[in-house]
N, C-alpha and C positions, 0 to 999 in steps of 0.2 A: 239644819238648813243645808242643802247638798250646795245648791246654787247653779252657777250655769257650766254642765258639762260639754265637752269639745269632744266630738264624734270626725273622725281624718274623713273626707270627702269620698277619699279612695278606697283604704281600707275597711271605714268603719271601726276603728279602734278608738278606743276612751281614750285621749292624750293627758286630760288633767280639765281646767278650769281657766278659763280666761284671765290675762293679766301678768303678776311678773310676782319673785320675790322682792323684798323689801331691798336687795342687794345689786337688783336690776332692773329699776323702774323702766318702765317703758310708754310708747307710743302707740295708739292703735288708732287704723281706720275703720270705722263700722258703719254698722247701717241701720242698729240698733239703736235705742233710747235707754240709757241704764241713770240712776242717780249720782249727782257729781259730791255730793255729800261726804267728807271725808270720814271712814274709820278708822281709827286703831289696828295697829298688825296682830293677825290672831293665828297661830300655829305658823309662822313663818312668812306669812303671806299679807299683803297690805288688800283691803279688804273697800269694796267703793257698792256703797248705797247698797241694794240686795245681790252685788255678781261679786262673786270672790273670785280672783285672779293670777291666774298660774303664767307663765312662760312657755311658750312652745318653740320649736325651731321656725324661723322666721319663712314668710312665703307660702307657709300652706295654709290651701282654702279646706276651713272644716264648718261644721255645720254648729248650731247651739242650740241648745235646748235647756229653757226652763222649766227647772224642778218645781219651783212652786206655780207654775202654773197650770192650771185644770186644763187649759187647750194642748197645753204641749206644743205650743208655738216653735217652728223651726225658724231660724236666722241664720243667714249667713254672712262670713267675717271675712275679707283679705285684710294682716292686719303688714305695718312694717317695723321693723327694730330700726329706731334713728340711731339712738346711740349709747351706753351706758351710761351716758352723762343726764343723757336729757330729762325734762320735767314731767310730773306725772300733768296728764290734760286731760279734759272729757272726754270720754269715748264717745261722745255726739259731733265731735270738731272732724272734719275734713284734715287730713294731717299731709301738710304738701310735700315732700321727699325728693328732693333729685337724684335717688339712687333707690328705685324700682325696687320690689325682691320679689316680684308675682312669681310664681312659679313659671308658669309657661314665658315668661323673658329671660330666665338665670341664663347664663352660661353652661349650664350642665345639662338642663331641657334644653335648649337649643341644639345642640350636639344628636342628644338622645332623639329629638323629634327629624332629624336631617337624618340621622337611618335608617327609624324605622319607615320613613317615606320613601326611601330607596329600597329598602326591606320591601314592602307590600308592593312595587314595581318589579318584582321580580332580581334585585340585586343580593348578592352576598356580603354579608357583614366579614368584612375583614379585620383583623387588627393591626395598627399602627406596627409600622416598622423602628426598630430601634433608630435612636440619632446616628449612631455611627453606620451606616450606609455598606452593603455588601459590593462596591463598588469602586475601585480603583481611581479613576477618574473625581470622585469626588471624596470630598473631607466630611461632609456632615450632609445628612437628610436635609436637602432646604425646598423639595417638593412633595405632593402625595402620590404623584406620578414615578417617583423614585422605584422604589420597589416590582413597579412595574413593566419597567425600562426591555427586561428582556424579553417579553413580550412582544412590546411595540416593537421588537427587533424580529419577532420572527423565529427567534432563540428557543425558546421555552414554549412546551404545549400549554395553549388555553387551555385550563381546566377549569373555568366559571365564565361565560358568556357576557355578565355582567359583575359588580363587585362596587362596593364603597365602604368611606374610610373616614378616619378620624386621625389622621398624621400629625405627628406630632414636629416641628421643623425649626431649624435654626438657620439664620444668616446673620452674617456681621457683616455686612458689606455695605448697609448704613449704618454702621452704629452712633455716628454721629449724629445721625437725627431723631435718634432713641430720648423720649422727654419732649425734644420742643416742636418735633411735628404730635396730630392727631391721631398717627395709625401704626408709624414704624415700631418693630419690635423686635430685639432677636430672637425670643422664642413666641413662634403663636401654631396654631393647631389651626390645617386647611382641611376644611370636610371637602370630600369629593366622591362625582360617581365616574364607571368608566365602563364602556362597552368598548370590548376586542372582538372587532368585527362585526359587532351586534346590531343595534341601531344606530343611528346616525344623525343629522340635525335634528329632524323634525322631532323625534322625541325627545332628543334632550334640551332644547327650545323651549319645547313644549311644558315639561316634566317640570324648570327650571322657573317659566313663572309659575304653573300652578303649585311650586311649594313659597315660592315666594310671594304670592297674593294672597293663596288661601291656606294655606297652614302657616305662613307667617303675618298672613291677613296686614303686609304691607301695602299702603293706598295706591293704585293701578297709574293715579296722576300726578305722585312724586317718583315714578321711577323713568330711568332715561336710557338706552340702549346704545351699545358702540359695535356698528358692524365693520368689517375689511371692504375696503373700498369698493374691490371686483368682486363682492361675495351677494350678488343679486339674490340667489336661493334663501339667505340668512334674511336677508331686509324682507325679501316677501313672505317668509313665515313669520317673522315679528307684525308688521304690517298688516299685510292679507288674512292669517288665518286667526291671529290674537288681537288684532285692532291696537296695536299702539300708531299713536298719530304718527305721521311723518315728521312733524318739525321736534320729535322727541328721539327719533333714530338718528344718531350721526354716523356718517361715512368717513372713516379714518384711514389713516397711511400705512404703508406696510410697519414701522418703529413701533405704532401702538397694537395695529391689531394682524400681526401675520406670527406666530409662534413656531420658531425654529430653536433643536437642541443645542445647533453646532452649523461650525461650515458646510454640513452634508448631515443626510440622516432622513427621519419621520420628522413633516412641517405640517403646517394647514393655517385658516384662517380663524379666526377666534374670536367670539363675542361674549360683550361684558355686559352686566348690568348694574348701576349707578342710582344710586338715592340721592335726593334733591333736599336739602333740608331748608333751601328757599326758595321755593316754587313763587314766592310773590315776587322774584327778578324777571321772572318773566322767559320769552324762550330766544331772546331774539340774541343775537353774539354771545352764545353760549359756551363756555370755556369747560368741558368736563374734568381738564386738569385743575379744577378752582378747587383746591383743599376747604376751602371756608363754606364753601356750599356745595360740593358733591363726594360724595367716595363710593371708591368701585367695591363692592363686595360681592361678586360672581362672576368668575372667566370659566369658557367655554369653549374650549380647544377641537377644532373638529379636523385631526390627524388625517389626511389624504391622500396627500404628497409626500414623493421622496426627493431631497433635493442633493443632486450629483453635482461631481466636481464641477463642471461648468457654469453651476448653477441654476442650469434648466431642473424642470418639475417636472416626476414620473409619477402618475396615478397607483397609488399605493395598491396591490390586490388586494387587501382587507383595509377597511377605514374604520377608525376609531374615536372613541370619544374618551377627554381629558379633562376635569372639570375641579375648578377649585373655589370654595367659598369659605372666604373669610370669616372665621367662628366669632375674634374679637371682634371687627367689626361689625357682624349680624348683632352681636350682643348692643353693642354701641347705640347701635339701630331702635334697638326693641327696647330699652333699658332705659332710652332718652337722656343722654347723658351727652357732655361736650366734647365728650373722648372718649378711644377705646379703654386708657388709664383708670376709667372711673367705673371700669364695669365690674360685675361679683366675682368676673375672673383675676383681676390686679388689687383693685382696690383695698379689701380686706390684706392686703401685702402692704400696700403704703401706708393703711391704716397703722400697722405693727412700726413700720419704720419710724413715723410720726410720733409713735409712742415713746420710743426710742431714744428719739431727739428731743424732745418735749416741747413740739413744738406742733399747732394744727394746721391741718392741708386747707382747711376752709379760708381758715385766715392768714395762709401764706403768700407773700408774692410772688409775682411767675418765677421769678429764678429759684426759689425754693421748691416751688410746686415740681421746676424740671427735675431737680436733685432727686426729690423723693420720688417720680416717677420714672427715671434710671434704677435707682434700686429696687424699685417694685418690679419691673420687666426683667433686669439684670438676673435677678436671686430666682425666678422662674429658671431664666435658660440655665442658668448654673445647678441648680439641683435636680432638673431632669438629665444634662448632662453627666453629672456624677453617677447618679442611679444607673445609667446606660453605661457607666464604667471606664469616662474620659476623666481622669486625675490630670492636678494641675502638672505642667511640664514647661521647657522651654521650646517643645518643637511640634507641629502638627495641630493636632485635636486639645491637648495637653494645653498649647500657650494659649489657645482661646479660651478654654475655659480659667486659664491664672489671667489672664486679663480682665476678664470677665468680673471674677472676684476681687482683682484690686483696684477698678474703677469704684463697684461698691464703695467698700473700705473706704477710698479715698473720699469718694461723697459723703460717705456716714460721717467719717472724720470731720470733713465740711461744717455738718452741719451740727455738729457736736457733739455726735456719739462717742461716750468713752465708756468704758465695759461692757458686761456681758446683759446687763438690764438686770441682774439680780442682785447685784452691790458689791461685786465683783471687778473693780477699776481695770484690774491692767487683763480681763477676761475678753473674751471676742464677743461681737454682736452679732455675726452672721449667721451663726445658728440659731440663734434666736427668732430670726426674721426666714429662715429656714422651715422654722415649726412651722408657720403659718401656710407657706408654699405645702408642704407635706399635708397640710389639714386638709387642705384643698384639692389634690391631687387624687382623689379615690375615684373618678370616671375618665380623667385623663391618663392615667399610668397608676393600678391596684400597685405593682409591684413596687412602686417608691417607699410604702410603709413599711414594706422588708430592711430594706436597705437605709434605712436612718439612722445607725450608728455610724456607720462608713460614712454620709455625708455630713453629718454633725464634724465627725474626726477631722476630714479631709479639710472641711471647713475653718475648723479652728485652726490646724496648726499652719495654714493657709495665710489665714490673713494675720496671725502673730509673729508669723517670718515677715509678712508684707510690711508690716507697724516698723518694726527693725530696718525695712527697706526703706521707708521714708523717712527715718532719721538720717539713713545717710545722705537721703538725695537731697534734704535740707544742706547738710555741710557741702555735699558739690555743687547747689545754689549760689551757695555764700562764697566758694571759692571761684565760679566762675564768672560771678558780678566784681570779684576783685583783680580776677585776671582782665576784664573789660575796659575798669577801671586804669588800671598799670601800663594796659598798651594803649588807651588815649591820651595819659598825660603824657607817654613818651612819644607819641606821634600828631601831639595836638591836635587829635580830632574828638569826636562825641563818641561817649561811651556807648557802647553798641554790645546785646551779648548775640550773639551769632543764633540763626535760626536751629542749625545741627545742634546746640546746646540747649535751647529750649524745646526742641523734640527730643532728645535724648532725657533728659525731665521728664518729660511727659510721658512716653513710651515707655522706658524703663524704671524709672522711678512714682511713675503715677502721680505727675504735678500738671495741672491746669495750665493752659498757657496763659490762663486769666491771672490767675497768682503768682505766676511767675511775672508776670509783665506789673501786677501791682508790686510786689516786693523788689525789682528792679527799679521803678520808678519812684519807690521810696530814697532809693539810694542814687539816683539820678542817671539810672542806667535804661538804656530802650531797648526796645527789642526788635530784632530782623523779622517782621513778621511776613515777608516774603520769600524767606528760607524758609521758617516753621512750614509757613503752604506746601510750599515746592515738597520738603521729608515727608509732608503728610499725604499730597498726592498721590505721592511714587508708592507706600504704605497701600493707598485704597486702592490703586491698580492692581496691586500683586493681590491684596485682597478680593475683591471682585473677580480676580483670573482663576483667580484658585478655586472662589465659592459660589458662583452664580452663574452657572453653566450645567449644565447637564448635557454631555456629549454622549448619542448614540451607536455613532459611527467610530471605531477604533482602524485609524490607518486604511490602509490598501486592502486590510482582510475583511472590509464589508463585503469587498466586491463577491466575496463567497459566502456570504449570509443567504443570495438566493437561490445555490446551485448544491451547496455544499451540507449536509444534514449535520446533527449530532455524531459524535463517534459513541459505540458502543463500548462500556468497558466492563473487561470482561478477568482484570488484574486480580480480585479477590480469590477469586479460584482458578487461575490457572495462570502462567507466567509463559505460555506461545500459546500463538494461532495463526491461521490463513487470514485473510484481511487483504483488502483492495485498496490501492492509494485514489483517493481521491479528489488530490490538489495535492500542487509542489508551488512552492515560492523559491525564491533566490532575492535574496537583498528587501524582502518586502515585498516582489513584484511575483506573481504569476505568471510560472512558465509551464509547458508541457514536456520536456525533459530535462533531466540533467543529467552530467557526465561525472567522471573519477576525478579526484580532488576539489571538487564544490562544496562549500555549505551549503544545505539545503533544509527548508522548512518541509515535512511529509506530512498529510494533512489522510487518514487511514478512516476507514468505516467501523471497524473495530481496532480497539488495542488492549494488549495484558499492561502496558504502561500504564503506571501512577503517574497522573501528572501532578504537577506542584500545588499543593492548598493546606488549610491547614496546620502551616509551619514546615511541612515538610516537602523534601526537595521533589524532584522527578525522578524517575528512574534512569539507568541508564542501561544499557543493551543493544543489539543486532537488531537490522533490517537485511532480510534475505529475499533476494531472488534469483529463482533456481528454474533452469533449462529440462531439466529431468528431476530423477528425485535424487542422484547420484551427485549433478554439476549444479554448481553454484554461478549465477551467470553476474548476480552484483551484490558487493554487502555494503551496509549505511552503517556507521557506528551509529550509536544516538548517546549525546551525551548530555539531554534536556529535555523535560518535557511540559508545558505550558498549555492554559486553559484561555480560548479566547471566544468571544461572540458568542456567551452563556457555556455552550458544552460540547465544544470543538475543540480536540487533541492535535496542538500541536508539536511533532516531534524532530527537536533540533540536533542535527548529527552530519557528518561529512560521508560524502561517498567513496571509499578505501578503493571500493576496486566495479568493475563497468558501468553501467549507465541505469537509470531506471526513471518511468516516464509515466504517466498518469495513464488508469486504467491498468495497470500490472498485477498481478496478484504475489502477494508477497507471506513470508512468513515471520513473526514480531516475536521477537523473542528476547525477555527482561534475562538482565544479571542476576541469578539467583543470588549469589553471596550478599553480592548488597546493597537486594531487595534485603535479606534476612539483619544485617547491622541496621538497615534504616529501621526496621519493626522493631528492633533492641532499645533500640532510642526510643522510639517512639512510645511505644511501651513504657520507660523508665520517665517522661516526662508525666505520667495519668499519676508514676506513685509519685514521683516529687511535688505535684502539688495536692496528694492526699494527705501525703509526711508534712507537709506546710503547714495545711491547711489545722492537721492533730497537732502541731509543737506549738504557734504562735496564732492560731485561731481561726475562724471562719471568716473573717474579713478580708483575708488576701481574697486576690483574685489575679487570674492570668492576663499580661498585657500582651503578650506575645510569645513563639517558641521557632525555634529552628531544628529540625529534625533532618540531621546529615547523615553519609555512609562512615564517617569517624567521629560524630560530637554531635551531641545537641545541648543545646540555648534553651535555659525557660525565662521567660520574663515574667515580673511579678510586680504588683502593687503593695508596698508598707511600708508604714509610717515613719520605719525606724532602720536602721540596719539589722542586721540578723547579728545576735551573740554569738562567740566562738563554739558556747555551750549547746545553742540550739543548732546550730550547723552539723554540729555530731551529732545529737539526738535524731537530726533528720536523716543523716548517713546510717545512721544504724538500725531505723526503723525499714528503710528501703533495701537495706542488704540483707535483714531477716526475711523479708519480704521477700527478693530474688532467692534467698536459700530453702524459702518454703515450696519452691517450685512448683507454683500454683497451674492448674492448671487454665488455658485461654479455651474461651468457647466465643464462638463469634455467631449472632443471632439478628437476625432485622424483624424489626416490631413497629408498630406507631409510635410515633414521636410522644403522645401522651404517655402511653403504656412504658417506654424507657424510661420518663421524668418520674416516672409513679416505684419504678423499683429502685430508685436510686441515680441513676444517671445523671452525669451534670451537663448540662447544655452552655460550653463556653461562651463566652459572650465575644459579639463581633462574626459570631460561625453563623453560615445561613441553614437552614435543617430543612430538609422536605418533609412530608407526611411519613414517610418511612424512613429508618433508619438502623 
């Protein structure tokens, strides 16, 4: 007896036979009638009435076909996995699930169906930019618009009309409402499309319900629309040309709906769209900021304006579209779930955690629930993070992600995890709960599966240095509840521990101010919790300055973004040339000459100067201008040279001897000598991390490098210090190295074609098509 074969919908492939092993009983929804008659397990498999029952991967709709019957009757299955736990049932019951796996609602078809509908609109599938961000100005990717930034400057040739994206983003700038709101996350993925210069409202309006109504076939009369006050065009295409009623568009203030990068820059107005999840409230004082019954998942930025110092608005010559949609929350949406927390993008996370703790999410109370959906969102941003090649640190990209990690930890701890889940006590959990993010991660970042040693590694000895930190910040608990103690009975007042010592707990030792304020009130001590606020303020401020900004505009040199072109560089093979100045600054400001003894910024059409990237410095060299070919009428030293407004040479140097003034033609001529010591460095840093890479393994990686005319700096990721033993061994595989006198050939190829013969692409370095 064959019994009933599983044919995949899609491919037509035999998958096996309906049902589970005896080791994985399971749940199924069907539509079929089978016998509930129980049999005996017969070759591994537990066996019901005439359908023998195999396990498939959850979510796919396949088709069934019985073997013993003459018609060959087809039936079709969506079935779901509740849980390992659960009971075998008939496959005739209705099985109710509050966690979805249809296929077309996952998290990974959501993604996938949001580009190939920008795909068939004529956009470019692009890929996610790394988290670490080619951009000064900012700490971490916290938009999809990032990457694009030079563009909307004007900077960088449009080379695709339209494009959309799958970004991958981090903010911390609430991470305090990470768990106990519905949406907050540090790490989530903004799908978005974007036209540079291309089209403009009306199709992306347009474009934005028809994938929202009919490829996401959400109901037309739970969605609600937020337009910019003055933006009549926006309300009359939602309105007039798509029929959403009036009392469902609302007109909001410039704070919600006017999107600027910075005090100056690319602005415009912006419209969102909002799902209702209680349309029976009715439309009348309607609050879209009601977390309980609406969430935004779709902004729509429509780039315009430019806004100048004064802060008047100049019509942008090219308008653009910026567009981001919330992948968790789409999921949220379609998933029917009470939170983002609970979709197939987190869930199977907190599931592992839960395991962990031994303890279930079903039957947890909220304060639990928040724990394990910190570490569920947490252990996402931290091992994308890693994989992208931020290691824990105390400064920069580095402490967010060691924060990161030892809020975990501290939660796990919470809630009772002790070992590694394999009976391993004093072993970590984090990588355990690591696995699961990794399982998960093959259409948001292929390249995470490479790198799972290094994040396992970083992981553990992470948070076993961290366990060690909280034993201490116990003992400075107990000492600072007895210093509280000592100065109230000497000044008869109420023990009090100071707010700077319960944020110092907390920040650096990773203690709750909840547990601190219970273990203080054990011993009859209170706590300032008006100071704790106050440190934690001043904290979210610098937080927030640093990470929730995206500034376009860089100082006074905008003002030459629209006059001023790219400089050509023309350094690789040839060290002088003729060349035009095409802007001078002094102090920052735009002038049209300057004179002998000035510093001055020379801003040139072409240069043989390197300017500084890549670890390595600028060049340094002559600016000449000459009356004949005999007299020299003025020379610039340059002892700097800097990359601003995407690929603008600016060259920093004082004027030695007469004047020179925009519109001059001049002759640029590099220090050969040392251009040739910065190539010696630079050069010696490719073997030093090949000798690295051969003595103590493929896991390093470069964090950094300084390439000077007397020294260079390599910075490096490992877990351990370097032996004295291997430090020779590296010395001497790089000095046979220089003594083999290899010979340099220098070739430009496509990016592919380099990574295919060996080439390594540092990470943090942005690469073009060619290289």
């Amino acid at each position: 007896m064959e019994g009933l074969k599983l044919v995949d919908s899609f491919s037509n492939r035999i998958h096996g036979y309906v049902g589970g092993p005896k080791s994985l009983p399971t749940l199924i929804t069907s539509t079929f009638a089978a016998s509930t008659s129980h049999f005996p397990t017969v070759g591994g498999f537990r066996t019901y009435g005439r359908c023998r029952v195999r396990t498939l991967l959850h979510g796919s709709p396949c088709t069934i076909y019985n073997e013993n019957s003459k018609s060959k009757a087809v039936h079709h299955i969506h079935y779901r996995i509740r849980s390992i736990s659960a009971s075998l049932q008939s496959t005739t019951e209705e099985v109710v699930d509050n966690k979805p796996k249809d296929l077309s609602a996952s998290g990974d078809s959501i993604r996938r169906r949001f580009l190939e509908f920008y795909a068939s609109h004529g956009h470019k599938v692009l890929p996610s930019a790394s988290l670490v961000p080619d951009d000064p100005t900012v700490l971490l990717t916290i938009a999809g618009m990032l990457q694009f930034k030079p563009i909307f400057l004007g900077k960088t040739p449009i080379e695709v009309p339209r494009a959309t994206t799958s970004q991958r983003c981090i903010r911390t700038n609430d991470i305090e409402n990470v768990g106990r709101t519905s949406r907050h996350h540090t790490f989530f993925e903004m799908l978005g499309n974007f036209s540079f210069g291309d089209y403009f409202k009306r199709e992306a309006i347009r474009w934005a319900w028809e994938l929202t109504t009919k490829e996401f076939a959400l109901p037309s009369e739970k969605l609600w629309i937020s337009v910019f006050e003055d933006d009549d065009e926006a309300f009359s295409i939602w309105h007039d040309e798509l029929g959403v009623p009036v009392e469902r568009i609302k007109k909001m203030g410039e704070d919600d709906n006017f999107w600027t990068s910075g005090a100056t820059g690319p602005c415009g107005p912006c419209s969102e769209i909002y799902y209702d999840f209680h349309p029976e409230r009715g439309n009348s004082n309607v609050d879209l900021g009601d977390d309980s019954r609406f969430i935004e998942f779709y902004n729509l930025v429509f780039m315009q304006y430019n806004k100048m110092d004064d802060g008047s608005l100049e019509p942008l010559k090219q308008q653009h579209i910026d567009t981001g949609l919330g992948l968790e929350r789409m999921a949220r949406i379609l998933q029917k779930v009470p939170n983002n927390y609970e979709t197939d993008l987190i869930y199977p996370i907190i599931e592992k955690a839960s395991e962990l703790a031994m303890v279930s999410y079903a039957e947890a109370d909220d304060h639990m629930k928040t724990s394990l959906k910190i570490m569920g969102d947490h252990m996402r941003a931290i091992v994308y993070l890693i994989s992208d090649g931020v290691v824990p640190s105390n400064i920069g990209r580095g402490y967010i992600v060691r924060r990161l990690i030892r809020r975990v930890v501290r939660t796990g701890r919470l809630l009772g995890i002790r070992g590694d889940g394999k009976g391993n006590l004093e072993g970590a959990f984090t990588p355990a709960i690591a696995e699961k993010v990794i399982e998960l991660s093959a259409e948001i970042n292929p390249d995470v599966n490479t790198r799972t040693a290094r994040i396992y590694e970083e992981l553990k000895r992470e948070e076993l240095r961290f366990v060690q930190t909280l034993e201490r910040g116990e003992k400075l608990l107990e000492q600072s509840l007895n210093n509280a103690l000592l100065t109230a009975d000497g000044n008869g007042t109420t023990p009090c521990l100071s707010g700077k010592d319960a944020f110092l707990l907390y920040d650096t030792y990773g203690f709750p101010v909840e547990i601190t304020a219970e273990v203080a009130e054990e011993r009859g001590v209170s706590v300032d919790m008006e100071g704790f606020d106050a440190e934690m303020e001043i904290q979210r401020r610098q937080s927030q300055a640093a990470h929730s900004v995206v500034k376009l505009a860089v100082g006074n040199a905008s003002e030459f973004a629209e006059r001023v072109v790219d400089t050509e560089f023309l350094g690789y093979d040839t060290l002088s040339t003729r060349a035009v100045v095409e802007g001078l600054l002094v102090n920052g400001n735009p002038v049209i000459q300057v004179s002998e003894g000035s510093n001055v910024e020379i801003l040139l059409n072409k240069t043989p100067f390197y300017a500084e990237s890549g670890g390595q410095i600028g060049d340094n060299g002559y600016i000449y201008v000459s009356e004949a070919e005999s007299t020299v009428k003025a020379i610039v030293e340059i002892k700097d040279v800097q990359k601003s407004l995407g690929n603008i040479f600016v060259h920093k140097g004082t004027i030695r001897e007469g004047a020179i003034k925009i519109g001059t033609e001049v002759e640029a001529e590099v220090d050969a000598k040392l251009r040739q010591r910065a190539k010696v460095h630079h050069t010696a840093t490719h073997l030093l991390q090949a000798a690295l890479k051969s003595v103590v393994g493929q896991e390093t990686s470069q964090a950094g490098s300084l390439v000077a005319f007397d020294r260079l700096r390599f910075d490096f990721n490992f877990h351990r210090p370097l032996l004295d033993q291997e430090i020779m061994e590296i010395e001497g595989i790089i000095n046979r190295w220089i003594g083999d006198a290899t010979d340099l050939e220098t070739k430009v190829m496509a990016l592919t074609e380099a990574k295919r013969v060996g080439a390594i692409a540092m990470f943090g370095e942005k690469y073009g098509e060619q290289v």
